[in-house]
SETIRO-287168 format. One record per residue: residue number from 0; z, x, y of N, C-alpha, C in turn. Coordinates in steps of 0.2 Angstrom, whole numbers. Example, Ala and Ser with C-alpha at 12.3 -4.5 7.8 and 13.67 -1.06 7.14 Angstrom:
pos;n_pz;n_px;n_py;ca_pz;ca_px;ca_py;c_pz;c_px;c_py
0;39;66;-28;39;62;-22;39;66;-16
1;35;64;-11;36;68;-5;39;64;0
***
This chain:
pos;n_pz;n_px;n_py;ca_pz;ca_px;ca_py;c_pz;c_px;c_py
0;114;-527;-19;118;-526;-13;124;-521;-14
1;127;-522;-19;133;-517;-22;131;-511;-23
2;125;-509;-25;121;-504;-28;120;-500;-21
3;118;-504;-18;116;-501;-11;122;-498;-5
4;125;-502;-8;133;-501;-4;136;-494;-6
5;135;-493;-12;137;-489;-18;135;-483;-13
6;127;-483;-15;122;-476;-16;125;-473;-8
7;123;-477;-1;125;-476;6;129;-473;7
8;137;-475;3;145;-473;1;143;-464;-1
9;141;-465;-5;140;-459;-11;137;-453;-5
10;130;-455;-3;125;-451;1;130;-447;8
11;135;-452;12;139;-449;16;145;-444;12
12;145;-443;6;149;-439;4;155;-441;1
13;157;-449;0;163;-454;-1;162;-455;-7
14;167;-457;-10;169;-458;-18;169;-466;-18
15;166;-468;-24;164;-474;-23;167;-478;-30
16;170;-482;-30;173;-484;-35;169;-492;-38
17;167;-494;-44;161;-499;-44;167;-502;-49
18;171;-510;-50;172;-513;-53;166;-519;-56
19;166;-518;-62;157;-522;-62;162;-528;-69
20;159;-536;-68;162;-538;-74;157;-543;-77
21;152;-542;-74;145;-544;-78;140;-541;-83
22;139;-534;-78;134;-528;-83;141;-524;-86
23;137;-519;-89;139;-511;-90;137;-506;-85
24;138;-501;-85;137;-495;-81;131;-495;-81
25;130;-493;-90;122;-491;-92;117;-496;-89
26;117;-502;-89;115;-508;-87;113;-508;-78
27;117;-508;-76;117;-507;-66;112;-501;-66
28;114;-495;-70;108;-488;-69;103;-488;-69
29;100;-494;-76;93;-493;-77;91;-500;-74
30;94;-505;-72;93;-509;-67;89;-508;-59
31;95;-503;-58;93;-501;-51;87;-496;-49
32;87;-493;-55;82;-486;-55;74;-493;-55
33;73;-498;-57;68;-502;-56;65;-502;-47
34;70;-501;-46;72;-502;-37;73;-493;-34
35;68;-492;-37;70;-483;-34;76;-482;-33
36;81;-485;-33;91;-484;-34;91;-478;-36
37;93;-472;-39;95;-467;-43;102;-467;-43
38;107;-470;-46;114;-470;-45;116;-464;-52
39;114;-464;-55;115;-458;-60;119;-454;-57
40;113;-448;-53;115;-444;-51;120;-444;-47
41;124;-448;-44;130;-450;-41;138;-451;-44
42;134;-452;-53;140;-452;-58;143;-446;-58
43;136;-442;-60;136;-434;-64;138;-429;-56
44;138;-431;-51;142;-429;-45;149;-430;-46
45;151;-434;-49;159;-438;-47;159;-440;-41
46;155;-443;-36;157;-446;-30;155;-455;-34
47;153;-458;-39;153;-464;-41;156;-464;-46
48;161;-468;-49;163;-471;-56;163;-478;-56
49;163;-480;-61;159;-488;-63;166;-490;-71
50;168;-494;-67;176;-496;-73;169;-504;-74
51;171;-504;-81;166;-511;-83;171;-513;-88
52;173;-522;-88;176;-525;-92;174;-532;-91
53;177;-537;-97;176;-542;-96;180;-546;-94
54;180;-551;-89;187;-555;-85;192;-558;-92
55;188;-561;-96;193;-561;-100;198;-558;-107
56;196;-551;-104;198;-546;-107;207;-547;-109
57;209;-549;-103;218;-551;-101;218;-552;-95
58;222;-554;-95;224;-560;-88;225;-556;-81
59;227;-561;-77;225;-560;-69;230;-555;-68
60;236;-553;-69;241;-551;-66;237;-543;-70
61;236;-543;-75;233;-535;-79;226;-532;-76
62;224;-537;-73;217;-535;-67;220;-531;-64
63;225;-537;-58;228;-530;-55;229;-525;-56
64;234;-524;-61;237;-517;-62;231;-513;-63
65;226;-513;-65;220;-511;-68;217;-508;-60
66;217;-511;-56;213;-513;-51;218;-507;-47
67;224;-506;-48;229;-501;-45;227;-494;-49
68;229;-495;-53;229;-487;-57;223;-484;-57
69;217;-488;-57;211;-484;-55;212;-484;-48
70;214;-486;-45;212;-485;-37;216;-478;-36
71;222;-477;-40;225;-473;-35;225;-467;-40
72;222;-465;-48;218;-461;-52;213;-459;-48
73;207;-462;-42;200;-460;-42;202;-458;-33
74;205;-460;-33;206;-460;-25;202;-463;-20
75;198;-469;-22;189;-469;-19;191;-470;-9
76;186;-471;-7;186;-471;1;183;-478;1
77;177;-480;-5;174;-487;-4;175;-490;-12
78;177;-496;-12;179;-500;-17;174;-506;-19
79;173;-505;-25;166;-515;-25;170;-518;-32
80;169;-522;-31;169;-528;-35;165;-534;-36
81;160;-532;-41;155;-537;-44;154;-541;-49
82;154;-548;-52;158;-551;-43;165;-555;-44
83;170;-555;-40;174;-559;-40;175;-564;-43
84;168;-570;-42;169;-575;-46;172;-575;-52
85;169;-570;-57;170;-571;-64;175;-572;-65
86;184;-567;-60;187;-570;-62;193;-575;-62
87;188;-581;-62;190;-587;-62;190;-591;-70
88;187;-586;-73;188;-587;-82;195;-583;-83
89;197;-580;-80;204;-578;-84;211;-582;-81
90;207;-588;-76;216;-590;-72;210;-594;-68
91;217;-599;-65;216;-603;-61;214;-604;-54
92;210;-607;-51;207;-604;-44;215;-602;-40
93;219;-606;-39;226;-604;-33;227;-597;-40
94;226;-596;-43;229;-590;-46;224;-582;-44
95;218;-584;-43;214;-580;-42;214;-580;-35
96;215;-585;-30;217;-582;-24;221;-578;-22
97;229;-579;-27;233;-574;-24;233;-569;-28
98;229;-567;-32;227;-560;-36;224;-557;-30
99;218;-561;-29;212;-556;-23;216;-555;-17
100;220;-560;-15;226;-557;-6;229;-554;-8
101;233;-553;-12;237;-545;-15;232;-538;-14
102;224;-539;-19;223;-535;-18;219;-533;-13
103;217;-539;-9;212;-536;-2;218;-534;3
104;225;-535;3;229;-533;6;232;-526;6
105;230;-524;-1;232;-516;-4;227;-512;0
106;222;-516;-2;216;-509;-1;215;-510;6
107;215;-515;11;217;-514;20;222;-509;21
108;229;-509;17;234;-505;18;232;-496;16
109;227;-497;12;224;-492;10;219;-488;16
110;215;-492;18;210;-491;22;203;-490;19
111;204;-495;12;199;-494;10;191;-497;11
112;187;-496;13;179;-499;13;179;-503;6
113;179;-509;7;176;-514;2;173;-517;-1
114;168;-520;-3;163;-522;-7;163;-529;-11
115;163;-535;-11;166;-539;-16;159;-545;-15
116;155;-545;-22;153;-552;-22;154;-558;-26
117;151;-561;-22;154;-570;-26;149;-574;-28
118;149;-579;-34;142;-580;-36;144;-588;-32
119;139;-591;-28;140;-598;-23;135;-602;-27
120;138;-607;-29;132;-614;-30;129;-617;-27
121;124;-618;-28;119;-621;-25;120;-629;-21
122;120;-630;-14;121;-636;-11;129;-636;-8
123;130;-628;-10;140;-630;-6;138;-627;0
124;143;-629;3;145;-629;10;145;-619;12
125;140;-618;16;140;-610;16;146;-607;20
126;154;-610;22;157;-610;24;165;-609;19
127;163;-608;14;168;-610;9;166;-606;2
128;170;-603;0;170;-600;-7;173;-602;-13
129;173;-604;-18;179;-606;-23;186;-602;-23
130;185;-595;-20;191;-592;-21;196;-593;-15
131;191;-596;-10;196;-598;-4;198;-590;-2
132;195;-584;0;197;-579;2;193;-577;8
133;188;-581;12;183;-580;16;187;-578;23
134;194;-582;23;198;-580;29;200;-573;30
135;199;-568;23;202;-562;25;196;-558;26
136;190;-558;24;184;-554;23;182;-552;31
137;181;-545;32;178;-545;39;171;-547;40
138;168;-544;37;159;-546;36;157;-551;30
139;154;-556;33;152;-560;26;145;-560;26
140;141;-560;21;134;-559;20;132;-565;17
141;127;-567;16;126;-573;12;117;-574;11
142;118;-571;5;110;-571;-1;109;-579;-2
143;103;-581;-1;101;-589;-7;94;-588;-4
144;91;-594;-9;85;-594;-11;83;-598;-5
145;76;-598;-4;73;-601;0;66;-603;-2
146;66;-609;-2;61;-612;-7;55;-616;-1
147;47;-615;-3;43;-615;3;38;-617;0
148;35;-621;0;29;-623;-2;23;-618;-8
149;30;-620;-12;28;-620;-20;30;-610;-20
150;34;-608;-16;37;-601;-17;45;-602;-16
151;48;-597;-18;54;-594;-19;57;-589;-18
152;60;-588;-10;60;-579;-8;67;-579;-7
153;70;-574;-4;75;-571;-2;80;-573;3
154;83;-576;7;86;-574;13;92;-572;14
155;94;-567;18;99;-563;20;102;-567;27
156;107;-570;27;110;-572;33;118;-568;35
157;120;-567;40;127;-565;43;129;-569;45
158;135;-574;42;140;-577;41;144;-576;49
159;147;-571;47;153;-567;52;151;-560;50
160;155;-557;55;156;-550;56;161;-550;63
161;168;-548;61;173;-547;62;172;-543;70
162;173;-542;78;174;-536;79;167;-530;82
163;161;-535;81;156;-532;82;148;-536;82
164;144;-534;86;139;-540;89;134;-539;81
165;132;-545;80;126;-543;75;121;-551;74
166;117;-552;71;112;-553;72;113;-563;70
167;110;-567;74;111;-574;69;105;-576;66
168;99;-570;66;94;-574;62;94;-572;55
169;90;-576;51;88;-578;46;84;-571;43
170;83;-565;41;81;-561;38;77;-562;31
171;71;-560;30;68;-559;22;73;-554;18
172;75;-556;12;76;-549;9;73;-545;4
173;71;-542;1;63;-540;-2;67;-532;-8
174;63;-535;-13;66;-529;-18;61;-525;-19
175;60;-518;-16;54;-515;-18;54;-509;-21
176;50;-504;-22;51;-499;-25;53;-492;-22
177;57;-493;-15;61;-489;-10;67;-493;-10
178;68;-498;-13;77;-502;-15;76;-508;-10
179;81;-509;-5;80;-516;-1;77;-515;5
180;73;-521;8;69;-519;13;71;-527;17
181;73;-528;22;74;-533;27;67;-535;32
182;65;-540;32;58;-542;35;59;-546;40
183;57;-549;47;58;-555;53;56;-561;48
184;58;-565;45;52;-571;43;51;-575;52
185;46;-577;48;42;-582;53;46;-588;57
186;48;-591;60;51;-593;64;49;-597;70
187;42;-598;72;38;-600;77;34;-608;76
188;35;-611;79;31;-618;80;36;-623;77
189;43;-620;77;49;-627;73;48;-625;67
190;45;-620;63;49;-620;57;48;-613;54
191;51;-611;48;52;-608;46;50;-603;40
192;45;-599;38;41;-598;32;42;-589;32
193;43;-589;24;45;-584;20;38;-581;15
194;37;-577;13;34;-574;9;28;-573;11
195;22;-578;5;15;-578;8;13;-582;12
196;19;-588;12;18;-592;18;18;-588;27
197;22;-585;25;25;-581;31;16;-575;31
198;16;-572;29;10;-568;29;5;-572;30
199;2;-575;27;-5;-581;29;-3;-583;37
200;3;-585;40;5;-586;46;2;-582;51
201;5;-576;48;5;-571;53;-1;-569;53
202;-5;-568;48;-13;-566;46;-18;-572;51
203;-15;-577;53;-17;-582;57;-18;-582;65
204;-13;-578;65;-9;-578;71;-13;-572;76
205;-13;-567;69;-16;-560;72;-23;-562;73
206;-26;-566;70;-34;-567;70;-34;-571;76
207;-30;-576;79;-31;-580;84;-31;-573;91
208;-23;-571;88;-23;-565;95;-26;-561;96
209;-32;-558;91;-39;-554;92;-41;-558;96
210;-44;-564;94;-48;-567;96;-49;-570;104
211;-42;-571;106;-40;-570;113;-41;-565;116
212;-38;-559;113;-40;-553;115;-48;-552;117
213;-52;-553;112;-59;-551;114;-61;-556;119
214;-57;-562;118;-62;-567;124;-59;-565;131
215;-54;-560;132;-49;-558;137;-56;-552;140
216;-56;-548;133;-60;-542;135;-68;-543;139
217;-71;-548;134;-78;-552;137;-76;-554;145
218;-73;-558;145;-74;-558;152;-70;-555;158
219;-66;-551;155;-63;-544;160;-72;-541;163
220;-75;-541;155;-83;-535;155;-85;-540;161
221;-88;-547;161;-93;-552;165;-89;-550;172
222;-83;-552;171;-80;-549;179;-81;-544;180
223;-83;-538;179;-84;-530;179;-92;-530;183
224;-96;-534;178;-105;-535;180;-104;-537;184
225;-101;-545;187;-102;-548;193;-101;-543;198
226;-96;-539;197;-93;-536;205;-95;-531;206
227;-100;-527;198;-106;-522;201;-109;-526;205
228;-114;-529;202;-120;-534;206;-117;-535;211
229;-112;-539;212;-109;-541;220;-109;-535;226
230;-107;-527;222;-107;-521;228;-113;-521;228
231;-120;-521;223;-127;-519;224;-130;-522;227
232;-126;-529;228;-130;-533;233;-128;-535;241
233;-121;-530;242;-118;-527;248;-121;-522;248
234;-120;-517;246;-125;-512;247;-133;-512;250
235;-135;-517;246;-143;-517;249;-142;-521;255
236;-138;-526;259;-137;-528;263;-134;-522;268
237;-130;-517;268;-130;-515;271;-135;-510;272
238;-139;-507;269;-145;-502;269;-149;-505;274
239;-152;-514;272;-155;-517;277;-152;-518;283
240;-147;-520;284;-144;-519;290;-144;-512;296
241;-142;-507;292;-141;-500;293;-150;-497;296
242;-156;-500;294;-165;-499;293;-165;-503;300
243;-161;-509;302;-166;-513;305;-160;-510;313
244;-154;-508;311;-151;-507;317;-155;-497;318
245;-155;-496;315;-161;-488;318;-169;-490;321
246;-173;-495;317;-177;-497;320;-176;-499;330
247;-170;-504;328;-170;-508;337;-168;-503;340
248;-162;-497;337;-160;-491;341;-166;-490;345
249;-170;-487;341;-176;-483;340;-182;-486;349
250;-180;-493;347;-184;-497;351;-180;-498;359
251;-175;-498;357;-172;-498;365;-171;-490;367
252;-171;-484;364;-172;-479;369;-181;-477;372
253;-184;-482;368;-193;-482;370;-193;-485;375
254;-190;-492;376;-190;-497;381;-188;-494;387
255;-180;-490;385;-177;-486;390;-178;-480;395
256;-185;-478;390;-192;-472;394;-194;-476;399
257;-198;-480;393;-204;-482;398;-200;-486;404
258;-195;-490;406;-193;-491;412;-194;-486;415
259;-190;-480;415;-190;-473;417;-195;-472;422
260;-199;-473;417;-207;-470;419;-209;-477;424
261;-208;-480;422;-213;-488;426;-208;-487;435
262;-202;-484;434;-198;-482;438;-199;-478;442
263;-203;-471;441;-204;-468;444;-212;-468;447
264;-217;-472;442;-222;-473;445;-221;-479;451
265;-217;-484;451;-216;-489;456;-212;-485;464
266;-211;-478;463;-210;-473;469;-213;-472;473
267;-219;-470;466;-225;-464;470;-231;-472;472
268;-229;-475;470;-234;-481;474;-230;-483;481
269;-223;-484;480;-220;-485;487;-221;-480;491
270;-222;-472;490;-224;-468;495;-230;-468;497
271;-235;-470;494;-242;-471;496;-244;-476;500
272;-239;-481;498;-242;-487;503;-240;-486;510
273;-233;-483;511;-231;-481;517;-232;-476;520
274;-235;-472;519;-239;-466;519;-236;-459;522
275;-232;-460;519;-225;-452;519;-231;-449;518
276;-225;-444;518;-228;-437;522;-229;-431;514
277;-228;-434;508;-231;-432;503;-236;-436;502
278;-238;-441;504;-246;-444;502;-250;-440;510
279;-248;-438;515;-251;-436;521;-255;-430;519
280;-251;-424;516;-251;-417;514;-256;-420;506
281;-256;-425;502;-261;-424;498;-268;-425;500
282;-267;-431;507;-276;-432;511;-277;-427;512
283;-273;-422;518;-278;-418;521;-280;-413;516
284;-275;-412;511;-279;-406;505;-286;-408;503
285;-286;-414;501;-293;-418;499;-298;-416;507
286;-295;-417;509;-302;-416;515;-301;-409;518
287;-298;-405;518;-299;-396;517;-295;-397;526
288;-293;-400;529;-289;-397;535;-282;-396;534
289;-278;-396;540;-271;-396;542;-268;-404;544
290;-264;-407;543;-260;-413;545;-258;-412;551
291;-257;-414;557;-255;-416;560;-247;-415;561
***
């Protein structure tokens, strides 16, 4: 996380000042280069310098001074200290509290970006540091393990962050060969799983939602054939419909002749029997004289 701090610092163009009281220099570079890190070239820039000592080199009051005269030699814009705890071997914890409030006070007055970690025991209160300085820190980060059914993985949680909205889950943190990578762990059905537990879930999940998926798709398809078949058998209802209404057309304009016709013959039978004067003029033609 310091390494990363560091390189991010560096990449924007800021001088980066690395207090380390566990490694060496040389140590953090070929450390980090396992993690695709390249902090080297950040040396041989001068935007990175790396001050490495042992906390009990000399006493708390000579950190400081130490912790001053490099600061205001390098002039850095981001400052780290890796990590604080250790120096709890040169003094006593109310002593190392008021070292580190002296100095996280300088370096606010300064405007410096700062970097500080602390090594937490296992089963304390995530709430509480030994150095008791958690009240001044604006962002608190907080790495531990997470132990899962016979694995051991990462999590990255945000404590606090001062002044700015951010996230309250649980994150994976993952070391890979492009440096840190943060992952969503799994979180669904009340618990919680990391790693391959988290993958085998997920791998679970995806094969379930295929599988919904296809049976979504199957029967979208069965609905799709029904509603063919349902128009082709409208369809042919109407054609049958459509045949038998051209046929009856068909048959009431015959009907509607032949009245016609039965009509006009029911005329010439009514002039006959009464014997008008157009059945009069067809007798006497028949008989070769003049009518009357």
């Amino acid at each position: 996380m310091s390494a990363t701090f560091a390189a991010a610092a560096c990449l924007r163009g800021e001088r980066c000042l690395y207090f380390a009281f566990e490694e060496s220099p040389s140590q953090i570079i070929r450390n980090m280069s396992s993690i695709g890190m390249d902090l080297e070239r950040w040396v041989k820039k001068g935007l990175l310098k790396f001050h490495s000592a042992r906390p009990t080199l000399y006493g708390l009051e000579m950190h400081l001074v130490t912790f001053h005269k490099v600061i205001e030699e390098f002039k850095p814009q981001v400052f780290i200290v890796d990590p604080i705890s250790n120096l709890s071997a040169a003094g006593k914890a109310s002593e190392v509290k008021s070292i580190l409030t002296r100095l996280i006070d300088y370096l606010k007055m300064k405007k410096i970006s700062t970097f500080l970690t602390d090594l937490t025991h296992f089963g304390g209160s995530l709430e509480h540091t030994s150095e008791e300085i958690s009240s001044l820190i604006d962002t608190w980060l907080l790495l531990r393990d997470i132990e899962l059914k016979g694995e051991r993985n990462r999590g990255l949680y945000i404590l606090k962050s001062r002044g700015m909205a951010h996230s309250n889950q649980i994150q994976e943190f993952l070391l890979t060969n492009q440096g840190i990578d943060l992952v969503d762990i799994y979180t669904g059905s009340g618990e919680v799983l990391t790693g391959s537990a988290r993958a085998v879930q997920e791998s679970e999940e995806k094969a379930s939602e295929q599988a919904r998926r296809s049976e979504v798709d199957r029967r979208l398809r069965e609905q799709e054939r029904k509603r063919k078949a349902m128009e082709a058998k409208i369809a042919a209802l109407r054609a049958e419909f459509d045949s038998e209404s051209e046929e009856l057309n068909l048959m009431a304009e015959e009907e509607r002749k032949r009245q016609t016709v039965l009509a006009e013959d029911r005329l010439k039978m009514a002039d006959l029997r009464k014997g008008g004067p157009s059945a009069v003029r067809r007798s006497a033609r028949r008989r070769g004289g003049k009518g009357a």
